[in-house]
N, C-alpha and C positions, 0 to 999 in steps of 0.2 A: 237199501231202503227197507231194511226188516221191518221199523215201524210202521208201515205205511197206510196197513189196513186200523191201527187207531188214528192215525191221521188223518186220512179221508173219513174216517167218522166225523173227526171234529169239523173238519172243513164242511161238510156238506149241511150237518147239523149247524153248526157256528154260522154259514153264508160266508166261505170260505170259498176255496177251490172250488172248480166245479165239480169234484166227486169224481174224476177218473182215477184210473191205478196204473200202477207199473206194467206195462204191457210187454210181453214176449211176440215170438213169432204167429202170426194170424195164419191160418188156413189158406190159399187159394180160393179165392169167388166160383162156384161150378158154374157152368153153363145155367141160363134161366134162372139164378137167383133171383131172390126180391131185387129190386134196386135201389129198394132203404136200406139194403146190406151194403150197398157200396161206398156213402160216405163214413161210415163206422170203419169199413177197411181201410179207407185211406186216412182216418182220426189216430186209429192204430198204427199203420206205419210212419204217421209225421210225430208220434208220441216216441215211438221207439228210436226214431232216430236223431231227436235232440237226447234222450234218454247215453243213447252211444254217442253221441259227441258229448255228454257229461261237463264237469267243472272245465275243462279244459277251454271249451268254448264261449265259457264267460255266463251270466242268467241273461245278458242283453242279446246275444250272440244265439242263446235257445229261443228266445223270447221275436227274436226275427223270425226265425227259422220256424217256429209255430205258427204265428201270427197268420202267415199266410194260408197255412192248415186254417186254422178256428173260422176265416174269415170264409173259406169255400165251403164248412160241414154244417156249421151253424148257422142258425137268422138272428143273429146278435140285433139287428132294432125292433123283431117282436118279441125275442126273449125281454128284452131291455121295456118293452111296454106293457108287456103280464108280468113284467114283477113290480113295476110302479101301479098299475091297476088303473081305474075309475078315473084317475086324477091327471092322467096324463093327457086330455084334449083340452085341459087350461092352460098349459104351460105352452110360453112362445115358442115357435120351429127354430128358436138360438137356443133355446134351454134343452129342447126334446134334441136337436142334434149333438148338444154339450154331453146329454144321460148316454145317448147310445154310443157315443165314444167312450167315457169312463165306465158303460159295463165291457167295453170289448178291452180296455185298456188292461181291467182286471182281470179280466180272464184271462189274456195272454200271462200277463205277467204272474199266477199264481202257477200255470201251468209251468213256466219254464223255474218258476223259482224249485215245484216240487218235483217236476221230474228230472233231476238231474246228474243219473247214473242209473246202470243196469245191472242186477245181481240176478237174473235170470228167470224171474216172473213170466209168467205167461198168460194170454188170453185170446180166450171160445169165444166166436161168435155161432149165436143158434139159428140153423138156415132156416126155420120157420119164423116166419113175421107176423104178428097180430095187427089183425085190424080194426084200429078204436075210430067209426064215425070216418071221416075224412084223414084220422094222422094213423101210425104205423108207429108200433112196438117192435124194437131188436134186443133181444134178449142175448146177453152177454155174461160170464163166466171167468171172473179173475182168479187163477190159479197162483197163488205167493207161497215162496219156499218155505215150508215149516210154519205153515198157516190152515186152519181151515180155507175153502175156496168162498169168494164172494161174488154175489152177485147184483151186475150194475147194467141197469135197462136205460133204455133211448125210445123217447117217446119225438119222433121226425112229421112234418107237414110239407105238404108238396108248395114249393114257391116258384111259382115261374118256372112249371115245368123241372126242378129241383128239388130233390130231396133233402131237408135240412130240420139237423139239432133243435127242439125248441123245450124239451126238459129232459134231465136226466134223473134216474129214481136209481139210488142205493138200498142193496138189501129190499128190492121189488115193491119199498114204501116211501120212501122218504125221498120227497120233490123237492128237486133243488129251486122250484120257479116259486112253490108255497113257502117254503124260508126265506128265499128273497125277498118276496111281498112282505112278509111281517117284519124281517130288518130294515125294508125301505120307507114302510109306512111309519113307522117312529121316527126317524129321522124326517120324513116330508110333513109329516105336524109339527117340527120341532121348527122346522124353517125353511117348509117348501122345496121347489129345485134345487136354488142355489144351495142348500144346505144338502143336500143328496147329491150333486155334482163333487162337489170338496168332499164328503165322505167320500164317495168312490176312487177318488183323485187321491187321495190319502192311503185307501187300503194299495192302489196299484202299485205305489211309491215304495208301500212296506207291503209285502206280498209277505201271507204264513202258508 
């Protein structure tokens, strides 16, 4: 995956992938870390290890095996309601439960499409945590072979007692929940849910 740091540009810029990278070995947790460090660590090792089970296991076969990741580290129905915005308390609880399935649908499936081999990448997490207001900043460190190093932050809210994903910033600027919104709000003038349901149902089918 030598490309990969232009490819998560485009993806994150595009409203593509979520913006993670190729991950290596993660550090061990110390004692009394934050415990917004902790679903980052286990995002990191559920990436690494569809990462090493590669093409061999099929994109459906990564796309399992993460799934269950994505669905404990992130709040896929509040990410999925900050990126529709304003407009999501008109829409029926068939259509709002329709969106938060096709944004988790696509997430999985862009993850397992993109991660699927290991050439030895690596990634830092930084044992200090920011604290913005009520959520928690984890600042992270993609080391890529014959790359400059990049860096990709996790902005997590406590849910129910849980620490959970609700945006991630590439290059410490660029929100993947603020390009969501502007990809989904052209499409929801174009033709409301139903028409954001089938786009996302579309991109999960063909994952870039």
């Amino acid at each position: 995956m030598n490309s990969f740091a232009k490819t998560m540009m485009a993806r994150i810029t595009g409203l593509a992938a979520l913006g993670l990278s190729v991950l290596g070995a993660v550090p061990a947790m110390a004692q009394g870390a934050d415990p917004a460090i902790a679903p980052i660590d286990a995002l990191d090792n559920g990436l690494l290890g569809i990462m090493k089970a590669g093409k061999a296991a099929g994109e459906a076969g990564r796309a399992q095996r993460i799934g269950a990741v994505i669905d404990r580290v992130f709040d896929i129905p509040l990410m999925t309601r900050l990126s529709v915005g304003p407009t999501w308390n008109s829409y029926t609880p068939r259509d709002q439960a329709a969106l938060v399935q096709g944004f988790r649908n696509l997430t999985v499936a862009q993850f397992a499409h993109n991660f699927d081999d290991y050439s030895g990448e690596k990634f830092t997490i930084a044992p200090q945590v920011e604290t913005r207001g009520t959520d928690k900043l984890v600042r992270t460190t993609l080391v890529i072979p014959g790359h400059a190093p990049e860096q990709l932050n996790y902005r997590l809210r406590d849910t129910g007692g849980q620490w959970k994903v609700i945006d991630v910033f590439f290059r410490n600027s660029i929100s993947q929940l603020a390009s969501r919104h502007a990809d989904f709000a052209d499409t929801l003038a174009k033709g409301g849910a139903p028409a954001l349901i089938a786009h996302l149902n579309k991109l999960a089918a063909n994952p870039e």
